[in-house]
C-alpha positions in Angstrom: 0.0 0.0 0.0 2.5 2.8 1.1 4.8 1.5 -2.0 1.8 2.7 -4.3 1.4 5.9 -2.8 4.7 5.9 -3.1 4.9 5.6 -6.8 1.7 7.1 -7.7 2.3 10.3 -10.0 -0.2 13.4 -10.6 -0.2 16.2 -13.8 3.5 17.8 -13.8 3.4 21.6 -13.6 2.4 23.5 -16.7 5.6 25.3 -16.9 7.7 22.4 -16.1 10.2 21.7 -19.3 10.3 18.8 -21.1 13.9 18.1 -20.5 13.6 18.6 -16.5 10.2 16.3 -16.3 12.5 13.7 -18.2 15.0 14.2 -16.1 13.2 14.2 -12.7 11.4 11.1 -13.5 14.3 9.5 -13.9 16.3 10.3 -11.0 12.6 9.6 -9.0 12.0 5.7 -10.1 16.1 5.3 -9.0 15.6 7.4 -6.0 12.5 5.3 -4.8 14.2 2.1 -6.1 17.2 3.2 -3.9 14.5 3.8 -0.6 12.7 0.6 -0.9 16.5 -1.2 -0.9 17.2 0.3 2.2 19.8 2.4 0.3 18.7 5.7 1.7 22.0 7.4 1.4 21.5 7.4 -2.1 18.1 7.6 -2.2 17.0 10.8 -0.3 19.0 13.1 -2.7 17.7 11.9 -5.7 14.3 12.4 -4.8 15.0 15.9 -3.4 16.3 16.8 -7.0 13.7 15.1 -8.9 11.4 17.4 -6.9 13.8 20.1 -7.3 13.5 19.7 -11.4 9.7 19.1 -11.7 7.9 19.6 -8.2 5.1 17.6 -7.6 2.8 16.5 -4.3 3.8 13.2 -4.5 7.9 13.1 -4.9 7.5 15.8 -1.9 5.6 13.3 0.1 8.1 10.3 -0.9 10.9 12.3 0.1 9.3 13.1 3.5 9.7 9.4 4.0 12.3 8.8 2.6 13.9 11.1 5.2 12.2 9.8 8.3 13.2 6.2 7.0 16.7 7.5 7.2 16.7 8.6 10.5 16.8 12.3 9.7 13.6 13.1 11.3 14.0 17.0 11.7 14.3 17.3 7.9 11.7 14.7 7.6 9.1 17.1 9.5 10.2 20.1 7.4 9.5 18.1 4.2 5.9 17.1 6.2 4.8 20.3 6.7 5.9 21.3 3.1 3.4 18.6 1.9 0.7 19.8 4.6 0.9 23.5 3.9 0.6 22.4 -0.3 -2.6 20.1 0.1 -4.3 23.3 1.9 -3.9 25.2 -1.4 -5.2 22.6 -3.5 -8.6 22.1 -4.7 -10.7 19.7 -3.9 -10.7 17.3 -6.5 -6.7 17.8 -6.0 -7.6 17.0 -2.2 -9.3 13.6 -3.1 -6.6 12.2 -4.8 -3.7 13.2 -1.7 -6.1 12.4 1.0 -4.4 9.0 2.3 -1.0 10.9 1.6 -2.2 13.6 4.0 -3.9 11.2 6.3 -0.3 9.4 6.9 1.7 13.1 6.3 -0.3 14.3 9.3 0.6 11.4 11.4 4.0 10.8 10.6 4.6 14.9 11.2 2.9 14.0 14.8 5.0 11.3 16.0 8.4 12.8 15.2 8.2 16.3 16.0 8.8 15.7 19.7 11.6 13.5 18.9 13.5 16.7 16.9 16.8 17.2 19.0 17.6 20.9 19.7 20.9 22.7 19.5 21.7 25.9 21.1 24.9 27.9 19.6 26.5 30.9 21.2 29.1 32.9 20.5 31.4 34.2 23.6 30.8 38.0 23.5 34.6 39.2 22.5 33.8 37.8 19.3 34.9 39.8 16.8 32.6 41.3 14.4 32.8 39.2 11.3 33.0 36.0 12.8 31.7 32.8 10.3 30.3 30.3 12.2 29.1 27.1 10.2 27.0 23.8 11.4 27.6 21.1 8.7 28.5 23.4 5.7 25.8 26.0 6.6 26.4 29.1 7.4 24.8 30.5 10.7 24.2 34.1 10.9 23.2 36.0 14.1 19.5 35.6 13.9 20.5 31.9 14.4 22.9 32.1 17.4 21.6 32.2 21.3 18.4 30.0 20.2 17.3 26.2 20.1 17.0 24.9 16.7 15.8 21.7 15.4 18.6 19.5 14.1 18.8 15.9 13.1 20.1 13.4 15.3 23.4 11.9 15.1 27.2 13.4 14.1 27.8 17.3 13.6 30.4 19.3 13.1 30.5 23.2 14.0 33.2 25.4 13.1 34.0 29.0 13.9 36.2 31.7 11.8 37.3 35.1 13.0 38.4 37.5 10.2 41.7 36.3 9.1 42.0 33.9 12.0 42.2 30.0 11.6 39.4 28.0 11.7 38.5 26.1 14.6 36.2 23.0 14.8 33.9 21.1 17.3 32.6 17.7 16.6 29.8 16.2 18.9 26.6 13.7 18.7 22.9 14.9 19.6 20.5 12.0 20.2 16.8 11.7 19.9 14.9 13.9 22.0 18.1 15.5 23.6 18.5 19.4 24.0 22.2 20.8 23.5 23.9 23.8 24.6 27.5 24.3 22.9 29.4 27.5 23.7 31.6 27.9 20.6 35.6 29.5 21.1 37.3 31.8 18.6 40.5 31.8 17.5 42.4 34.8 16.7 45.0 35.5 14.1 48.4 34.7 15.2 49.8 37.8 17.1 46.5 39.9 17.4 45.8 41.2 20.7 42.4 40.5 22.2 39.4 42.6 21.1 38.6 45.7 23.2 35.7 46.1 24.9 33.9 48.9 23.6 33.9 52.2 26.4 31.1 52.8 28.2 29.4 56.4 27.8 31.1 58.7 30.4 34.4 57.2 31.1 37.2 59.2 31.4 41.1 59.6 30.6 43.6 61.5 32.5 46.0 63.4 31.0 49.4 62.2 30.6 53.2 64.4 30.5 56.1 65.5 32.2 53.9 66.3 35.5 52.8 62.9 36.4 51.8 59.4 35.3 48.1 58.3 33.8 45.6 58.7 36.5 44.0 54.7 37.3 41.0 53.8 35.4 37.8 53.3 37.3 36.6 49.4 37.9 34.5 48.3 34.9 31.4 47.5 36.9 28.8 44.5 34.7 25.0 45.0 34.4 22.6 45.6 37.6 20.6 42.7 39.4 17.7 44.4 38.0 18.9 44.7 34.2 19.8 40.7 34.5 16.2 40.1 35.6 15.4 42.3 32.6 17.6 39.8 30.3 16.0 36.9 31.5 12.2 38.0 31.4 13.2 38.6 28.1 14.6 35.2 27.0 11.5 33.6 28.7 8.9 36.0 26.9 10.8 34.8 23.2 10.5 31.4 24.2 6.4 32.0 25.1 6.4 33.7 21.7 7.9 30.7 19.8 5.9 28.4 21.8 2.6 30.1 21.0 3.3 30.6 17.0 4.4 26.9 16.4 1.2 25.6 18.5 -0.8 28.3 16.6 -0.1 27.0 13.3 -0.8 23.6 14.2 -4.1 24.8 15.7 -5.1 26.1 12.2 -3.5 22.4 10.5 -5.9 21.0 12.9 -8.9 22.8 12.0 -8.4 22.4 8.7 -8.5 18.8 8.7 -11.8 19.3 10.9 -13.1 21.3 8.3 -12.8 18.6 5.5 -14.5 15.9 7.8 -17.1 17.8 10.0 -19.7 20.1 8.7 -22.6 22.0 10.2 -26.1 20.2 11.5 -29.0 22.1 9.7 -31.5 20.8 12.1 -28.7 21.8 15.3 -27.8 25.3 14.9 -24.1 25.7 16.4 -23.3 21.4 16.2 -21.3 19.9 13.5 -21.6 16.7 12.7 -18.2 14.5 11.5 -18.0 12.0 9.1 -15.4 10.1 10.8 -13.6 10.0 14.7 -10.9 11.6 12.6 -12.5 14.8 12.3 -14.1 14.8 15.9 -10.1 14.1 17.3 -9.0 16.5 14.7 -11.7 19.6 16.4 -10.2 18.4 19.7 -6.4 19.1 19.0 -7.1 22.1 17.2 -9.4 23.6 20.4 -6.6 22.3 22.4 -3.7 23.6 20.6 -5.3 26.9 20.1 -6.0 27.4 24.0 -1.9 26.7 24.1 -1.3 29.3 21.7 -3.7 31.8 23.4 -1.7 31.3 27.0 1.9 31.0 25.0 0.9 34.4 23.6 -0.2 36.1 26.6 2.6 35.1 28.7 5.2 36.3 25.9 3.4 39.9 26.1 3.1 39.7 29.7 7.3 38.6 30.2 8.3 41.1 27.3 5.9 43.9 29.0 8.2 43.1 32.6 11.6 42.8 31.2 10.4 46.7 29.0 9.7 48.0 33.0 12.9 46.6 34.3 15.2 48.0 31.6 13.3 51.7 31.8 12.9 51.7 35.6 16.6 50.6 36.3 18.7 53.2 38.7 21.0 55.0 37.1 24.8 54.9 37.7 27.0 57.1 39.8 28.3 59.7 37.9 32.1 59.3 37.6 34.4 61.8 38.9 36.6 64.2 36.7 39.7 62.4 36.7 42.6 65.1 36.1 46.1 66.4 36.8 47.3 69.1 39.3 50.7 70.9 39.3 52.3 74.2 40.7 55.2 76.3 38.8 56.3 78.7 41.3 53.7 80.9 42.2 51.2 79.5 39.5 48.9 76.6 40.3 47.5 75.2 37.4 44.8 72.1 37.4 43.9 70.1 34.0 40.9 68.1 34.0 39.4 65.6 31.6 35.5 65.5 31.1 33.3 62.6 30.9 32.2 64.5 27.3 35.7 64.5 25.9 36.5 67.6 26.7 39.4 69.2 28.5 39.2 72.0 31.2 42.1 73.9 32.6 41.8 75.6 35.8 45.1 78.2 36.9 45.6 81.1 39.8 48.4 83.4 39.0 
């Protein structure tokens, strides 16, 4: 049965050309030749660029098993929800002929979403601007850093580049199910000094000369208790954010698969009435899923709201004191002082 749906092909794309269907075809009867062997090494990537050539519903939904057979079950729920998100658009006589693909798409995507291993990379924060960091060949850019992101289980390797520096590399395994923090090292060029940390508003310098040596630099001092609470309300309103968007959008899957099966009673105004315990389960999840969105939401307004207060509520720091130079030259006493503008006063009697 699956080997059918499998194999089963619908009308290729109108623009599609002649060579590229020809071609995609092809590398789709080896691809799925290569999957039912067991040879899914070989297998996956053929069918990802027969779809690539001549997209269609079904090589989309072979390839989404063909990764889940292979063990790479966060690519195999991306491809799922590809195939989910494409029977929505599609009409209904479209619908009839994908409904067991969907029906099996829907479950599949269910079972191995909680499975999806997560990996958290950071960056230390004397990285220098410029800094490549890569996760198996793919480049990671800030947006990606700092949060947990679905990966597939087994071997990865991470490396990290500094402009003109050499490249250093971390190897490690994730597991099913498992949540991973790495905290990734830089390595500067050979013979660069360490990055400085950028000046805080209002420092000062002392003058240096003939008079005296460099006045000691005031202590840097790090954030306040209450901008660290502010940081972490604000990492826990993200995550509520997150949380409510991904169970939004499968509240909506939900309901639309209700929709198909269950349909309102004219002689019950308000009651629908399902054609199968699919649908009624289906109304379930999505009420379910939605009242999870609804508190994910709220709480993620409520923490970003707290950690807004915290940061614009925060004391303000001590004002530093004018570090300067004083000297006398016989009967004139002179006194040079250095601003926390960047400005320099002289003071003198004579």
């Amino acid at each position: 049965m699956l080997s059918g749906l499998l194999s089963i092909a619908v009308a290729a794309p109108a623009g599609a050309q002649p060579d590229a269907v020809a071609l995609a075809e092809s590398l789709f009867n080896r691809g799925l030749a290569d999957m039912l062997a067991g040879r899914h090494q070989a297998g996956c990537p053929a069918l990802a660029e027969s779809h690539r050539l001549d997209p269609r519903p079904g090589r989309l939904f072979t390839l989404a098993e063909c990764e889940a057979q292979w063990g790479r079950i966060a690519t195999a729920v991306a491809r799922y929800n590809d195939f989910l998100a494409l029977y929505s658009r599609m009409s209904e006589a479209e619908r009839l002929q994908q409904r067991e693909r969907h029906r099996i798409a829907l479950e599949q995507r269910d079972a191995l979403a909680p499975l999806v291993p997560q990996l958290t990379l950071s960056l230390p924060g004397d990285a220098p601007p410029g800094t490549i960091v890569q996760r198996d060949g793919i480049t990671l850019h800030q947006p990606s850093l700092g949060i947990p992101l679905p990966v597939n289980p087994g071997e990865h390797v991470v490396t990290t580049r500094a402009p003109g520096g050499p490249v250093r590399e971390v190897r490690f395994t994730i597991d099913r199910s498992e949540s991973k923090t790495i905290a990734l090292e830089v390595e500067l060029p050979a013979g660069e000094p360490p990055p400085l940390k950028a000046q805080a508003p209002g420092a000062q310098v002392g003058a240096t000369g003939a008079f005296g040596a460099r006045p000691a630099a005031a202590p840097d001092t790090g954030p306040g208790g209450q901008r660290v609470l502010a940081y972490v309300a604000g990492g826990l309103a993200a995550g509520a954010l997150i949380f409510g968007s991904v169970t939004g959008f499968l509240a909506l899957d939900e309901s639309g698969v209700a929709a198909d099966d269950c349909k309102d009673d004219p002689d019950r105004p308000g009651v629908a009435t399902c054609r199968s315990a699919a649908g009624v389960a289906a109304g379930e999840r999505a009420k379910d899923l939605g009242l999870a969105s609804t508190i994910g939401f709220g709480a993620g307004g409520a923490l970003a709201g707290a950690a807004v207060l915290l940061l614009l509520t925060e004391p303000s720091p001590p004002r530093p004191q004018q570090v300067g130079r004083v000297g006398q030259i016989g009967e004139v006493r002179w006194s040079l002082l250095a601003t926390p503008t960047g400005g320099v006063v002289v003071r003198g009697r004579w």
